[in-house]
C-alpha positions in Angstrom: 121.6 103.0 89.6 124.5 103.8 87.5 127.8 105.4 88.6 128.1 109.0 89.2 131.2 110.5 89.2 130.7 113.8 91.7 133.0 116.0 90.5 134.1 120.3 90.0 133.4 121.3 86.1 133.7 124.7 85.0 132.9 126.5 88.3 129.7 124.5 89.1 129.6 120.8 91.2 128.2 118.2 88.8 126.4 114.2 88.9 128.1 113.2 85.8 126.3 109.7 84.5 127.0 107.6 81.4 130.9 106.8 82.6 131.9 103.2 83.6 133.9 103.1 86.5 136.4 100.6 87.0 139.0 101.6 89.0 140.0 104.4 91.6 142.8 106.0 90.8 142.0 109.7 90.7 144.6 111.4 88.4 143.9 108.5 85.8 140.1 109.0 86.3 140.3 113.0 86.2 142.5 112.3 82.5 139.4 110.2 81.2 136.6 112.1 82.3 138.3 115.3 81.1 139.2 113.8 77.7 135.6 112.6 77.3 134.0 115.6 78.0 136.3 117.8 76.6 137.2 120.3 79.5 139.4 119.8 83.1 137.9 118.4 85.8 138.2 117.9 89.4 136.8 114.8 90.9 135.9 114.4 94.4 134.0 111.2 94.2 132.4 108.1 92.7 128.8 107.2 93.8 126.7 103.9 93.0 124.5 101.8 94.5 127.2 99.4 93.3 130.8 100.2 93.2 132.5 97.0 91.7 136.3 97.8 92.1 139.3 97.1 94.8 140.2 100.0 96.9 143.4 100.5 98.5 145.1 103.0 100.2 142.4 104.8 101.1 140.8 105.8 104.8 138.2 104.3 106.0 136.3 107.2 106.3 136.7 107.8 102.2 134.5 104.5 101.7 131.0 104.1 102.7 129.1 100.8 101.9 126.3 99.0 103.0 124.7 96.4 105.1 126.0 93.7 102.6 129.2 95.1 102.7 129.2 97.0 99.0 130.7 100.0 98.3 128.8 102.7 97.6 130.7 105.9 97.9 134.2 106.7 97.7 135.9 110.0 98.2 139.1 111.1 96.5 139.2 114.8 97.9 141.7 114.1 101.3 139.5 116.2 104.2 136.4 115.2 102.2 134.4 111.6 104.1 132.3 109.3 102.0 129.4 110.7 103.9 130.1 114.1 102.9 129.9 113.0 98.9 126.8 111.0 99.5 125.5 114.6 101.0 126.9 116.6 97.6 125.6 113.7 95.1 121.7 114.4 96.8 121.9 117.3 96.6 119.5 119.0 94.4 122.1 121.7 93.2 124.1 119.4 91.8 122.9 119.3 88.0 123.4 115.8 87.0 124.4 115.3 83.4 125.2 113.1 81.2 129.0 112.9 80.0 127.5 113.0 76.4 125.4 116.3 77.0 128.8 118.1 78.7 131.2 117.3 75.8 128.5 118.8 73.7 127.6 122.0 75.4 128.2 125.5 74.0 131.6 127.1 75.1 131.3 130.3 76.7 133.8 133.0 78.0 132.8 133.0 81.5 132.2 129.2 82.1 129.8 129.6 84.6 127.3 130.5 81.8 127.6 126.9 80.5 125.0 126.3 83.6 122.8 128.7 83.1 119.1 127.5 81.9 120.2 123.7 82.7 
């Protein structure tokens, strides 16, 4: 499985695939995801079945991994767990998209209508 970066694009919660992650820094990760898709962005988090970065700073409840001890989700939102991501990147409201297929979608005035029919 490839990263998904969970994150709050034009009114609407969003799996966004097809971006390497390689570090955690949120207001550096927000600046390249937004410049690559062309629009502002709010991450809340990073899921994988594989997350292969260092993580500092950080609760422990912001980082869920498994038996082997490999991260898996990481939340950025403070207030938000690792579980609680996990919960919004299953869900089946949240479109996943690729970062190619968001940087090319039509602009509208109301950007809730760049949803609609995906």
């Amino acid at each position: 499985m490839e990263d998904k970066i969970v994150a709050y694009v034009d009114k609407t919660i969003v799996k966004i695939t097809g971006i390497q992650v390689q570090g955690i820094k949120p207001i550096e990760l927000e600046k390249a995801v937004a410049a690559k898709i062309g629009c502002p962005v709010r991450v809340i988090g990073v899921t994988s079945t594989s997350l292969k970065m260092d993580v500092y700073g950080l609760d422990p409840e912001s980082i869920l991994r498994d038996e082997q001890g490999l991260l898996q989700t990481i939340s950025l939102i403070p207030g938000l767990t690792a579980s609680d991501v996990t919960q919004i990147a299953t869900a089946e409201k949240a479109k996943e998209i690729s970062a190619e297929e968001l940087a090319k979608r039509t602009r509208t005035c109301c950007p809730k209508e760049n949803w609609v029919g995906l």
